[in-house]
N, C-alpha and C positions, 0 to 999 in steps of 0.2 A: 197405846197412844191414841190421841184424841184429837182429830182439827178443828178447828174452828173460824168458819169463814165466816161469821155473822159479828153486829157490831157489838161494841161494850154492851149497851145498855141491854139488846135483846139477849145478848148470851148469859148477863146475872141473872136475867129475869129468869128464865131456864134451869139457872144452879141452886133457886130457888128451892126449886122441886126437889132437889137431891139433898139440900139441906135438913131439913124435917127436923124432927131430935137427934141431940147428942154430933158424932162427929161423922161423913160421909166420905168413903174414897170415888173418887170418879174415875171409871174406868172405861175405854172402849165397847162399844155392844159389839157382839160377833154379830157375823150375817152373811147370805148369802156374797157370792165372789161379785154376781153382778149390782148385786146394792152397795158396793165398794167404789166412791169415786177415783178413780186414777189420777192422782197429781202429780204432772209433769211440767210446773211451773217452774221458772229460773229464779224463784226467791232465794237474797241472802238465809242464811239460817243461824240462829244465835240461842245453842242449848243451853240447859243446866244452870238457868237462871233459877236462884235460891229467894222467897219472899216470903216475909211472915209481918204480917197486918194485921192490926187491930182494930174497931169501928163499933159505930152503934148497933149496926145491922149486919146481918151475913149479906146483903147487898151489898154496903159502903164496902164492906173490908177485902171484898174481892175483888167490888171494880179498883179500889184504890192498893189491891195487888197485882192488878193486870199494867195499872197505870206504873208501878214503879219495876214492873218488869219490861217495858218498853222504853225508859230509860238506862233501866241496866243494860236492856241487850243493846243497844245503842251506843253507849259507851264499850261494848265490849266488840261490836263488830269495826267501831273506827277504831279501834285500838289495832285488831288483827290486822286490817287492811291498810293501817296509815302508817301504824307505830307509834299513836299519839291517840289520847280521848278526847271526846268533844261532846258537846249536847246541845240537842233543838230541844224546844218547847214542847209542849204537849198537841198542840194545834198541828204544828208541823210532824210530829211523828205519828198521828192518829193517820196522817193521809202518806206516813210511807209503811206504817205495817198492815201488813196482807194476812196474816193471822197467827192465832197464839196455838200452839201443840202443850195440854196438858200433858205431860208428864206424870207427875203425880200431884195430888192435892188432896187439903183436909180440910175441912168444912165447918167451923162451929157457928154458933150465935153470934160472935161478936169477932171472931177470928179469924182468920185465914190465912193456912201455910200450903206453902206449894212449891213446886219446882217446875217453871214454864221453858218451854222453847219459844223464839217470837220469827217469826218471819217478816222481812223487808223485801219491799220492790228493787230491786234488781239492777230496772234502769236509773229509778229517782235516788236512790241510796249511792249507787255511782255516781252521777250526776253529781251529787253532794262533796263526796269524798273525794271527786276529783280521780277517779280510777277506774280503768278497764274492765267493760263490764263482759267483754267479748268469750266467747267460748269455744276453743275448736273441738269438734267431738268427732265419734266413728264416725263409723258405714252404720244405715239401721241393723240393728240385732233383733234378731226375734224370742223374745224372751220363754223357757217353757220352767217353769216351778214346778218341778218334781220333787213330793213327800216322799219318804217312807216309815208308814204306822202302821203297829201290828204286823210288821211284816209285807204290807202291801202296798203299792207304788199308785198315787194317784198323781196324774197334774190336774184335768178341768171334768174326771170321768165324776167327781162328786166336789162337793166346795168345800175347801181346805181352807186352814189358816195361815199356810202357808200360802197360796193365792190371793190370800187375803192382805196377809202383809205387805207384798209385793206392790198392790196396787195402794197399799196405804205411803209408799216408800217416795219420796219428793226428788226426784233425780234431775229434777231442771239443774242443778248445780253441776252435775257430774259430767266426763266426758264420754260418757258412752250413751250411745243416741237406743234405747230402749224402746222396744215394741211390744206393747203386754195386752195382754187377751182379759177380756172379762169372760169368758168363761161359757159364754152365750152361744145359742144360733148353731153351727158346724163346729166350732172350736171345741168342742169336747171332741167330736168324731176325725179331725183332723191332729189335733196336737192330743195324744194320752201316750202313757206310761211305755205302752209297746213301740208307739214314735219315735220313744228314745234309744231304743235298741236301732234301729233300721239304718244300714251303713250306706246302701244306695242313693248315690247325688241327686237321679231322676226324680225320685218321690221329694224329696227334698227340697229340690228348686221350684217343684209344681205348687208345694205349702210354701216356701218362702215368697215365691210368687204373686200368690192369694193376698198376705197381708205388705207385701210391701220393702219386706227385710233382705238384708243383702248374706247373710249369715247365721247361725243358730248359737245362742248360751243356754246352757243346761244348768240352772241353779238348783243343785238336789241339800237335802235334808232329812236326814234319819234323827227319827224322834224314839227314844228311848223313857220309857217310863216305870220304876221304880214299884210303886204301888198308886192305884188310883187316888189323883187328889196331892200326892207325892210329889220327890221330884224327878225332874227331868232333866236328860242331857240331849243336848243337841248334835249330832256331827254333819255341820258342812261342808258342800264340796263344790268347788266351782270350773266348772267346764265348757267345752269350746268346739263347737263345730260338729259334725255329726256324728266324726270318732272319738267325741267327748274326750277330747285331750285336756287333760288336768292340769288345773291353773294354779289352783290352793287348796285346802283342806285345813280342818280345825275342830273342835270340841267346843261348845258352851253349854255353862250348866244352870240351871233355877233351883231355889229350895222349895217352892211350891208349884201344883198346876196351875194356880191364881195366874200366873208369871207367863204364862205359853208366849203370851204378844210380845212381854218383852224380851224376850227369850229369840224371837225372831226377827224382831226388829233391828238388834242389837246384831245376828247373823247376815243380815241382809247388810250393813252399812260396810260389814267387815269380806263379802265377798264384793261391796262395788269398788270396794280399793284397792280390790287382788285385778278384776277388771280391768280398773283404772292404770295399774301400772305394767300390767302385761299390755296393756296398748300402749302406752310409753317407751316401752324397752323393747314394740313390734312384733310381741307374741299373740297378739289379738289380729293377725291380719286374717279378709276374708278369704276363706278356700277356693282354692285357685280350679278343680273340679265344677264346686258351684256356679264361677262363673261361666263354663263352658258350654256351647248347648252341641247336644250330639248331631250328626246328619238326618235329617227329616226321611223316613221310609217315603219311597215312594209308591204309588197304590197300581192296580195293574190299570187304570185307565191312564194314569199320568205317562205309565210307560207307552203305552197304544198312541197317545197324544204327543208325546216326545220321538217317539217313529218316525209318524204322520210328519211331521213339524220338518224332523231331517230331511226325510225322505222329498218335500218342499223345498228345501233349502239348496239342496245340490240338482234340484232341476230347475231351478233358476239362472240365466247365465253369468257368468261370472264379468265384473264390469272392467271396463277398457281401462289401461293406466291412465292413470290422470297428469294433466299437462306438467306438472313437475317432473316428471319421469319416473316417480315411486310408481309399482304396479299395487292398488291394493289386495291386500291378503286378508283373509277370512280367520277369522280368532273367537275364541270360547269363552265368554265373560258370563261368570255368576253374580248374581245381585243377589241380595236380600231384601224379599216382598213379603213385608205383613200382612196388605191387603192388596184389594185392588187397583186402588188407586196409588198406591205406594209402587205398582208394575207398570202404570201409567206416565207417573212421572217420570220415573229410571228411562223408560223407553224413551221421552221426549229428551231428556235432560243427556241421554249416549249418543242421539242423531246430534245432539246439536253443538258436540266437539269439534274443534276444529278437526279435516282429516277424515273424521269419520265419513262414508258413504253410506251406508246400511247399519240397522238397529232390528235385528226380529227376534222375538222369545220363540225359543225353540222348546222349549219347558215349563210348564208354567206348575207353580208348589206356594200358593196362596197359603202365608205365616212360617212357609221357609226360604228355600235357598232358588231360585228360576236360573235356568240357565236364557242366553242371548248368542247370538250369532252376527257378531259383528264386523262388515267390509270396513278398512283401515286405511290410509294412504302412507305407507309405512311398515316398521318393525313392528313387535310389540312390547318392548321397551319406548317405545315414542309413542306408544297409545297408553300408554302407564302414566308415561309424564304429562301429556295430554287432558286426562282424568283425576290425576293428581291437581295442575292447574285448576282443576272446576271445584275443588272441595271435595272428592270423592276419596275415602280410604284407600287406599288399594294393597290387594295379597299376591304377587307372582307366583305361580306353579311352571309347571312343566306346559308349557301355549295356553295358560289357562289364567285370568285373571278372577280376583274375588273383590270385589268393588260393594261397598257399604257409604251412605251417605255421611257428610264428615259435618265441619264448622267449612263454611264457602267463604272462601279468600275474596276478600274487596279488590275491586280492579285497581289496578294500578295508579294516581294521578298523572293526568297528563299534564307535561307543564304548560306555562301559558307563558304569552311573548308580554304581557299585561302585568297577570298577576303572580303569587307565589304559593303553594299552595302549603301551609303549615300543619305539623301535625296535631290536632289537640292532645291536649297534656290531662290526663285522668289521675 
């Protein structure tokens, strides 16, 4: 397959060159993964558009096949989408198609047949038709393209065409939110063939981490080849998560090597459906391991420091009850501290509960878990709900609270002897 993001008039100019004598197929150049743009636009798509045109010129006959394959696909995407055909002008559909995907074409002097894909804008084309352009899609996935040729598993240790494809694959329509690597930089030394073996969450979450993604798909392909030049069959297999739990699996075949692109093309569209409906039917959720993060070691100075800290804390005296009559008690509240100033505000934001008398880190574990030492006027069920009231998560344990910053609860309105306070309507 072949994009084409450029306008009519530059793109004939182009098909020129391929023209020459006699008849020309145009076909994909291979190339390296990272000279691959990734198209993850949300264009309509309208394949297997069938044209055959005749003209004075192999210019005319092609721009004037591109022009009746954008009223074909036009009519063929308000049909899908409406249940009914319809057609704009040529004016109006030059500024909703985003671009044409040869497919295949043939080229003569005065002729031109072909079979185009046309892509539409997404929102204008909604807008038009009067329909939902909206998408809900995954969690990100981190996409890794695993070959097997000759025997040998690559994803980014050398540029495949199957890397290749992938990034040629137009997934704005789909509902799984895809994270695909060009291939560049670290991504070889981070994501290869041994990646895909490794069952450990740890390593895992550190690389899902890096780009972004909440879980891993392992799209593999064993390429089988017959005799060089020959044909090939393809066995895909699509998979999920780090214990590559199998989604689908399938065979496609080519009669010639000419064919490899379509050959994968063709596999890739048939494993984003296997995708697409095991997140339908809830088999695509992300691993509940992955989300987990372990307890942070602590180093032998944190412990010397966490000592120190106690050892502070109970030579301190313990303060008088306070005029309610509660005596305050002394309680062991964990926060989660990224940084430093993440320990800053926790400290301010636990003094300044109601109840509360004292806030001291007795712990401190900058991008993990800090422990706090806090005087209460109270249980510690009533310092729960207290913290809960502020927007704070909170975890009970055995005298032990685990407190993570939430969504902060708007105060409450107070009414007014005046006015009425109404809620807006969103």
């Amino acid at each position: 397959m072949q994009l084409s993001r450029i306008s009519l008039a530059t793109a004939i100019a182009g098909a020129l060159a391929l023209a020459g004598a006699g008849v020309v197929m145009a076909q994909g150049e291979g190339g390296g993964a990272s000279a691959v743009p990734i198209d993850a636009s949300g264009s309509f798509e309208v394949s297997g558009v069938q044209v055959d045109v005749t003209g004075k010129t192999a210019d005319l006959a092609r721009q004037g096949g591109w022009r009746i394959a954008q009223r074909k696909g036009w009519e063929m995407l308000s049909e899908r989408l409406t249940g009914k055909k319809s057609t704009l002008g040529d004016s109006a559909l030059d500024a909703l198609v985003t671009g044409i995907v040869v497919e295949r074409e043939q080229i003569g002097p005065a002729r031109y047949i072909a079979r185009l894909g046309v892509l539409f804008d997404r929102g204008k084309a909604g807008s038009i038709l009067g329909v939902s352009t909206a998408v809900t899609r995954s969690a990100p996935m981190l996409l890794v393209p695993l070959e097997f040729s000759g025997g040998v598993g690559r994803v980014f240790e050398r540029e495949t065409a199957w890397s290749r494809a992938w990034n040629r694959f137009r997934s704005g329509g789909s509902t799984i939110d895809y994270v695909r690597l060009r291939g560049t930089g670290p991504d070889a030394m981070l994501i290869n063939a041994g990646q895909t073996l490794r069952r450990g969450r740890n390593w895992w979450r550190t690389v899902l981490d890096q780009y972004g993604a909440s879980d891993v798909l392992v799209a593999e392909v064993q390429l089988r080849r017959e005799y060089p030049g020959g044909p090939i069959i393809g066995v895909f297999a699509a998979n999920h998560g780090p214990d590559k739990r199998p989604i689908a699996s399938f065979a496609l075949r080519v009669d010639n090597g000419d064919s490899l692109d379509a050959l994968l093309d063709a596999g890739i569209l048939r494993l984003d459906q296997a995708y697409q409906k095991a997140l339908a039917s809830g088999l695509l959720r992300p691993d509940a391991l992955l989300a987990a993060r372990p307890p942070r070691v602590k180093t032998a100075e944190e412990l010397a420091a966490e000592a120190a800290a106690l050892a502070a804390a109970e030579a301190t005296p313990t303060p008088s009850p306070s005029a309610s009559g509660d005596a305050t008690a002394s309680f062991t509240v964990q926060v989660d501290t990224p940084s430093a100033a993440a320990l800053t505000a926790s400290e301010s934001a636990v003094r300044g509960v109601p109840g509360v008398r004292s806030a001291v880190t007795t712990s401190l574990a900058l991008g993990g878990i800090s422990v706090m030492r806090v005087g209460f006027d109270g249980p510690i069920a009533s310092l729960r709900a207290a913290l809960e009231a502020r927007g704070w998560q909170v975890q009970e344990g055995s005298g032990v609270l685990l407190i993570r910053r939430g969504v902060a609860r708007p105060p409450a309105a107070q009414p007014s002897p005046t006015a009425t306070s109404i809620p807006a309507i969103k």
